[in-house]
Every structure is written in structure tokens, then in C-alpha cells.
C-alpha positions as CSV (number, residue, x, y, z in Angstrom):
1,X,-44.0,17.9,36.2
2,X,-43.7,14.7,38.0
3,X,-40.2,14.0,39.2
4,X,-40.3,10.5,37.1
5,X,-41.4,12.0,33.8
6,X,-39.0,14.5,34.4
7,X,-35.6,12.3,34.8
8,X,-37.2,10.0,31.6
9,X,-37.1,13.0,29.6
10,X,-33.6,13.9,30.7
11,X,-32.5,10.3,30.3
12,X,-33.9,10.3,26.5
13,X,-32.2,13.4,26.1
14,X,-29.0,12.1,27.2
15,X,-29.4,8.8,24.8
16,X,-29.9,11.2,22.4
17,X,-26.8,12.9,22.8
18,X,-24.6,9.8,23.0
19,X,-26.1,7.8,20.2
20,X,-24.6,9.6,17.6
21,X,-21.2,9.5,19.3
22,X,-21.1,6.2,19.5
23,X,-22.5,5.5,15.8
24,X,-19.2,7.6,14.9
25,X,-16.7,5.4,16.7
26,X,-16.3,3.1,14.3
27,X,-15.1,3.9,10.7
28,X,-15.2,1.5,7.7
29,X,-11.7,1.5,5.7
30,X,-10.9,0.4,2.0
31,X,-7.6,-1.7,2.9
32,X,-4.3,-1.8,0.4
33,X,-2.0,-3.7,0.9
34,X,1.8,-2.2,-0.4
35,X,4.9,-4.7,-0.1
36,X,8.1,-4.7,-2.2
37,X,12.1,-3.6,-2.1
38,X,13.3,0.0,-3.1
39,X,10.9,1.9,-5.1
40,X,7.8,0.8,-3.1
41,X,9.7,1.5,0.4
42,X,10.4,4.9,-1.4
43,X,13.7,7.1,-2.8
44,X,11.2,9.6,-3.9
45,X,12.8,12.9,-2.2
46,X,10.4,15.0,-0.3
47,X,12.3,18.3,-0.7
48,X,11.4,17.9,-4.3
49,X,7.6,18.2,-4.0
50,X,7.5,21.9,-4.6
51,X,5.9,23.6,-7.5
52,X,3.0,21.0,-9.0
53,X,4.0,18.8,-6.4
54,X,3.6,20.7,-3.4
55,X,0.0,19.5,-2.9
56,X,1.5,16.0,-2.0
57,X,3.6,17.6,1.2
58,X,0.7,18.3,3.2
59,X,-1.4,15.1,4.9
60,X,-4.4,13.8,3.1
61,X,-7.3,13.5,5.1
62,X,-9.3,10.3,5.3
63,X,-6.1,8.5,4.1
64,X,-3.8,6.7,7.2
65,X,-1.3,4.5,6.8
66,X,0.3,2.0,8.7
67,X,4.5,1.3,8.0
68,X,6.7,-1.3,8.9
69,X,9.7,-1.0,6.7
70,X,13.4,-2.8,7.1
71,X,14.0,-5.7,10.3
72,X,15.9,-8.1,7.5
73,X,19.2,-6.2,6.6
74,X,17.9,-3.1,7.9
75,X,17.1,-1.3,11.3
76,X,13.5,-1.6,11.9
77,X,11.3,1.3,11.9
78,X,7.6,0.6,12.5
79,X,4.7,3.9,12.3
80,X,2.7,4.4,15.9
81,X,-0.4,3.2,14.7
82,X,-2.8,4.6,11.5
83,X,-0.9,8.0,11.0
84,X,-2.9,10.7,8.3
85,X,-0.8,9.9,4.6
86,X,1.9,11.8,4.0
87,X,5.6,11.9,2.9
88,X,8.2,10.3,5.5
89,X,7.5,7.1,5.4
90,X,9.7,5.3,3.8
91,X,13.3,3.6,4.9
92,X,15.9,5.1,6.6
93,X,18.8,5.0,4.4
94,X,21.8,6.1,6.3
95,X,20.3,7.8,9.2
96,X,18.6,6.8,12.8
97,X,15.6,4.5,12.5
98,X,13.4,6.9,13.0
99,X,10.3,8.6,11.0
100,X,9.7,10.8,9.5
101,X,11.9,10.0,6.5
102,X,13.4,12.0,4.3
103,X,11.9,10.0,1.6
104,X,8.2,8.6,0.1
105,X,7.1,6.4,-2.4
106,X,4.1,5.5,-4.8
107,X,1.9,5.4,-1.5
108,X,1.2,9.5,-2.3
109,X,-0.1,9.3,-5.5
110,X,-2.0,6.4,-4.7
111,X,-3.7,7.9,-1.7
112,X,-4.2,11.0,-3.5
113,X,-5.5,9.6,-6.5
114,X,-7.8,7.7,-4.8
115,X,-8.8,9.9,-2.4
116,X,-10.1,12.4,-5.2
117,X,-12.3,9.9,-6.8
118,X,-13.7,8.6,-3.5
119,X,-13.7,11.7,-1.1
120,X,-16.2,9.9,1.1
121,X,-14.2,6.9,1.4
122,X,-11.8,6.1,4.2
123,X,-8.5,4.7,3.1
124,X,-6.2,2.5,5.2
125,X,-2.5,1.6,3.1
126,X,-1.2,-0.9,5.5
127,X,3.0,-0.7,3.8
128,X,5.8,-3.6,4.3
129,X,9.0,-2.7,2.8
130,X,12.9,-3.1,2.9
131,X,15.2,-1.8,0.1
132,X,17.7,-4.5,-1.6
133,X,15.8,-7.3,-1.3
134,X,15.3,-10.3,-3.1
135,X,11.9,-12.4,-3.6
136,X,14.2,-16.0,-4.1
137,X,14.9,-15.7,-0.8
138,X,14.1,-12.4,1.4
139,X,10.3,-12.4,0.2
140,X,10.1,-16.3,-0.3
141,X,7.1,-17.5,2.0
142,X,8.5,-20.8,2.8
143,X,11.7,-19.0,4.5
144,X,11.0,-18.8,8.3
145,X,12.0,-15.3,10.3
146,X,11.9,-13.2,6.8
147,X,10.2,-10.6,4.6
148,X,7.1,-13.0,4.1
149,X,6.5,-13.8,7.7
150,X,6.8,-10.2,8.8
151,X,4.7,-8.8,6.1
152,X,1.2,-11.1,7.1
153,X,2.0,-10.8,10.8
154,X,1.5,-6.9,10.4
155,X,-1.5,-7.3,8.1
156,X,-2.9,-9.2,10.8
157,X,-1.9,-6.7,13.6
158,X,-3.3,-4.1,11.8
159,X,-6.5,-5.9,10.9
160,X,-6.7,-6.6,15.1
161,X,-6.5,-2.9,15.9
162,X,-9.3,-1.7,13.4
163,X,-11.2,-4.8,15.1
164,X,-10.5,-3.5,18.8
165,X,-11.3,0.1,17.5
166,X,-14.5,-1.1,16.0
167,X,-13.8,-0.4,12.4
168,X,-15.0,-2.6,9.8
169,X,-13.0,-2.9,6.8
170,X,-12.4,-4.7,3.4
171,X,-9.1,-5.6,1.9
172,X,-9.4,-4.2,-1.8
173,X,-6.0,-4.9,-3.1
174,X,-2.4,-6.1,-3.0
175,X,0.4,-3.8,-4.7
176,X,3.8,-5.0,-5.3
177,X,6.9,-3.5,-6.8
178,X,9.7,-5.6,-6.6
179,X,11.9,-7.5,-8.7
180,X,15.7,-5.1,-9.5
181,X,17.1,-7.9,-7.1
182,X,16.1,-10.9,-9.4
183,X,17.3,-9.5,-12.7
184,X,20.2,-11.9,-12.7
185,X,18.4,-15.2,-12.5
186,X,17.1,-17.6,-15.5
187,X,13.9,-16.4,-17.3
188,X,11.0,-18.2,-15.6
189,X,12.5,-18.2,-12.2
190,X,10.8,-15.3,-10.9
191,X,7.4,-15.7,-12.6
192,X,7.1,-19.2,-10.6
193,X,8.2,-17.0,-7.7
194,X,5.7,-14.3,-8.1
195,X,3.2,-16.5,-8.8
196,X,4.2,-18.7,-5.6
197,X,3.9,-15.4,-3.3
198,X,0.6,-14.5,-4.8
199,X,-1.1,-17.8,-4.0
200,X,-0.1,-17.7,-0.6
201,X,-0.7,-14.0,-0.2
202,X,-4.3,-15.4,-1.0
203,X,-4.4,-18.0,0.8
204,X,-2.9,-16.9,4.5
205,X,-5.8,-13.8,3.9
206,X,-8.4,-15.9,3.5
207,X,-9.0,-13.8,-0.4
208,X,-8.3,-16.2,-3.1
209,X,-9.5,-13.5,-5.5
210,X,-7.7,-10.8,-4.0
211,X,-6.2,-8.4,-7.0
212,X,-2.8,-8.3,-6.9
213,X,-1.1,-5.2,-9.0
214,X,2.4,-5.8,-9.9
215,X,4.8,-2.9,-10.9
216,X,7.1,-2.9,-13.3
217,X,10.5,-2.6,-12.9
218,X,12.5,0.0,-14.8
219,X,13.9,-0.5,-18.1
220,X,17.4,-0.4,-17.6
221,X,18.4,-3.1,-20.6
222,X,19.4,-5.2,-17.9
223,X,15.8,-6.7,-16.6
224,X,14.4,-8.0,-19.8
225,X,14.0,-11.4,-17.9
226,X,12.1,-9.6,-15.2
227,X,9.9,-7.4,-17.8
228,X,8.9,-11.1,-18.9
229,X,7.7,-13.1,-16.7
230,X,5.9,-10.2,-14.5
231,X,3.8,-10.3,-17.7
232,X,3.8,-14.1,-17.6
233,X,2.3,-13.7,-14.3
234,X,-0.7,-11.3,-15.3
235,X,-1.5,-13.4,-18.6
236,X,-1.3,-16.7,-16.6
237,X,-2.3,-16.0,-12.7
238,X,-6.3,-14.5,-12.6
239,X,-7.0,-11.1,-11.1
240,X,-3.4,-9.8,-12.3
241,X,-2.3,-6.5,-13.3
242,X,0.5,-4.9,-14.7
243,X,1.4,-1.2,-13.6
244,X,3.8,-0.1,-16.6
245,X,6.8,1.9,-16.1
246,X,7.3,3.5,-19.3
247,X,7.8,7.4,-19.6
248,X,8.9,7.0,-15.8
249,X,12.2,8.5,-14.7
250,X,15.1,7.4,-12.4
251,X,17.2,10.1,-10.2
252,X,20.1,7.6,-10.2
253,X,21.8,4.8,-13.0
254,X,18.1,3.7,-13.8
255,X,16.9,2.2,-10.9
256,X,15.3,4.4,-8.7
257,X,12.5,6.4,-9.8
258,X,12.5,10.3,-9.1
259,X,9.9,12.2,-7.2
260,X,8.0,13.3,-10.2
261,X,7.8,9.6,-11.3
262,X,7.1,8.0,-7.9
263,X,3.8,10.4,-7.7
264,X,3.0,9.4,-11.3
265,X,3.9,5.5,-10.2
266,X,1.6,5.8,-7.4
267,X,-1.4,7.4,-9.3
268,X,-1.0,4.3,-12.4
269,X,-1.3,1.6,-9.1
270,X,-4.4,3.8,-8.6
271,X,-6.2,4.2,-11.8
272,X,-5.8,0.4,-12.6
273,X,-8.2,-0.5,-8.8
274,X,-10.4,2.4,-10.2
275,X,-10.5,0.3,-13.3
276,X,-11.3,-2.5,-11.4
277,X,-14.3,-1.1,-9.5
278,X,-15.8,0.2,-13.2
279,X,-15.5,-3.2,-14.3
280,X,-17.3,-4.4,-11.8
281,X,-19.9,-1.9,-11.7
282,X,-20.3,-2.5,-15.5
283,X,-19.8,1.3,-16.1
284,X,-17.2,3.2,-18.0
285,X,-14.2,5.0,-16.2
286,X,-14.7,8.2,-18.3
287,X,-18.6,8.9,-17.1
């Protein structure tokens, strides 16, 4: 065999090898987007998934998530990169800022939910939390060096390292859970609020139909003006969702949903986006 028909053969070969090692660099994610004070950062206890639960202690594959949670009144503590889903990451309440935490929140049933659905999909939850805060103030977009600020400068640093890993991606959704820290102002206060943070959510992404699904707070007797206007906000603002609390349970004086519920929290965020994509697929959730 000629020496140059030879060393062409061996250099297809070699393309041939590579190619597909290359195609498989690069993933493409669905991107969700979790904010919020306690019971999104998470007081859901991880010793208590046992039993039915014990399914959500063990990582998910194809689900990673990305955590920044605290840096306002808080210690800091920021994931090392897309980490597979899993309990831990949530704040540190009372410890070192370090994960794994000994906490989770709604971020498990969501992944898991989702996950089952779409086994073929890859899932990034990109998470931006701190317990105890308010949205007047700590999650107010027009107050420099806060929540707001913090939140779409690690969107955008996560966004940077799917581009430098050459992923492609699409940001599917915005879930909030917020609100125990507002319960004492007028009726009306926080809607305009809400409805403020969602517009320049929106905007600052570049999504101005991004769907935004807003959890309700528990029913404690002592939020009604909360319960209110988050439903002002999904009858008034366009691609709005409620995600209910009722039949949810707290572990403490009714503010803090248990493990069971946070699960159950997480899966309701999840059905309403699989909702979404029926809707838009014009076919029925059920088939």
C-alpha cells in the first residue's frame, strides 16, 4: 500500500475517532431560574428523606445546579460550578459557610419531577437565595449592592460558563417563593413590588415573556395581604402563575414548610412548566 494512501486512511480514521468526542462536548440545558427568602433557600431537613423519600437523597442525573445563597445578612456560600442535584444546598443556618447543607428545598422535587417527564433532557437550576429577607428592600432592583444585583450577576456568570463550555441553553422559567417578610405592609404594596421585580427580571434577561411562577406563602392567618396581591400579580401581569400552598405542612409556627411538603412544593413549581409546555404544544397533560 502506498505510504500516502496509507497515513490518509489512518488520518480519516483518526477524524473518525474524534468527531464524536467533540460533537459530545457541548450539552444543551433547560435553564430555571429559583430566587426567594426561606422556603426556596430551603429548611426542608435532609435526615428526613427516608422511607418514600429516600429516592430524593441520592443525585439525579442530568440535573446540576448552580447555588449562590446568603452575602446580604448572611455568610456567603456559593456551589463550585454545575454540581449533579441533590440535597445540601441550601443556607447555612448556624453553622460554617460551607456546603453541603444540612438542608434542601423545593429545588428536589422540581428536578425530580422534571427529570421523569423529560429523561432526555438536561436540566440546569441556576438558585439565588438568603433566608429573612424582604422584597421592599433586600430584593428591590433599584437598591444598589443587594439581593437584586447579586441574583442577575450570577445568572449571567453562569450563562458565561455554559458559553465557555460550549453549551447551548434556553432559559424556561423564573420560580419565586418569597413574600413571609412583607406580611406586615398595606395591601397592594407588594403586588406593585412583585410586579416591579418581574418586569425587570425580564427586561435585564433580555425575555420579556419569560414565565415567572410565584409560590404561595403559607397560610398562617397572618398573610392574607400577601395571599392577595400574589394573585393580583398572576390575574394582572401576563405569563404568571400561582404555585398554591394548600394541604402543605410547616415543621415550625407555620412558616417553614417540612420535608414532605418542600418535595411536594417542588413537584407543584414543576407540574405548572409541564403545563406550560402542553399548552403550547396544544396537547393535553394526561396523554
Amino acid at each position: 500500500m502506498p505510504a500516502l494512501l496509507k497515513n490518509t486512511r489512518c488520518l480519516s480514521l483518526a477524524l473518525l475517532l474524534i468527531a464524536p468526542l467533540a460533537l459530545a462536548k457541548g450539552v444543551h440545558y433547560d435553564v430555571f431560574l429559583l430566587a426567594g427568602q426561606s422556603n426556596m433557600d430551603g429548611r426542608g431537613k435532609t435526615a428526613e428523606l427516608t422511607g418514600e423519600l429516600a429516592t430524593y437523597a441520592a443525585p439525579l442525573p442530568r440535573v446540576v445546579i448552580s447555588l449562590s445563597t446568603g452575602g446580604l445578612n448572611r455568610p456567603l456560600v456559593v456551589s463550585k460550578g454545575f454540581e449533579p442535584l441533590q440535597p445540601g444546598f441550601a443556607g447555612i443556618i448556624g453553622k460554617a459557610a460551607t456546603l453541603p447543607s444540612p438542608q434542601f428545598g423545593p429545588e428536589l422535587g422540581f428536578g425530580h419531577t422534571l427529570a421523569k417527564a423529560h429523561p432526555e433532557k438536561h436540566l440546569l437550576l441556576i438558585k439565588c437565595t438568603e433566608g429573612g429577607t424582604n422584597l421592599k428592600n433586600d430584593w428591590n432592583p433599584d437598591q444598589p449592592k443587594k439581593l437584586y444585583e447579586r441574583f442577575i450577576a450570577f445568572v449571567r456568570t453562569n450563562q458565561k460558563t455554559m458559553e465557555a463550555n460550549g453549551d447551548t441553553y434556553e432559559i424556561r422559567g423564573f420560580l419565586w417563593h418569597q413574600g413571609e417578610s412583607d406580611a406586615g405592609q398595606p395591601a397592594g404594596v407588594y403586588q406593585a413590588n412583585l410586579t416591579a421585580l418581574i418586569q425587570r427580571v425580564r427586561t435585564d434577561l433580555g425575555l420579556p415573556q419569560l414565565p415567572v411562577l410565584i409560590g404561595q406563602v403559607y397560610n398562617n392567618g397572618k398573610r392574607d395581604n400577601i395571599f392577595a396581591d400574589q394573585k393580583s400579580v398572576v390575574s394582572t401581569v401576563p405569563e404568571t402563575y400561582l404555585v398554591e400552598s394548600a394541604g402543605l405542612e410547616t415543621w415550625d409556627n407555620g412558616t417553614h414548610f417540612d420535608a414532605k411538603s418542600q418535595i411536594e412544593l417542588g413537584a407543584r413549581f414543576a407540574r405548572e412548566i409541564l403545563k406550560q409546555d402542553h399548552r403550547a404544544k396544544g396537547t393535553n397533560p394526561s396523554s
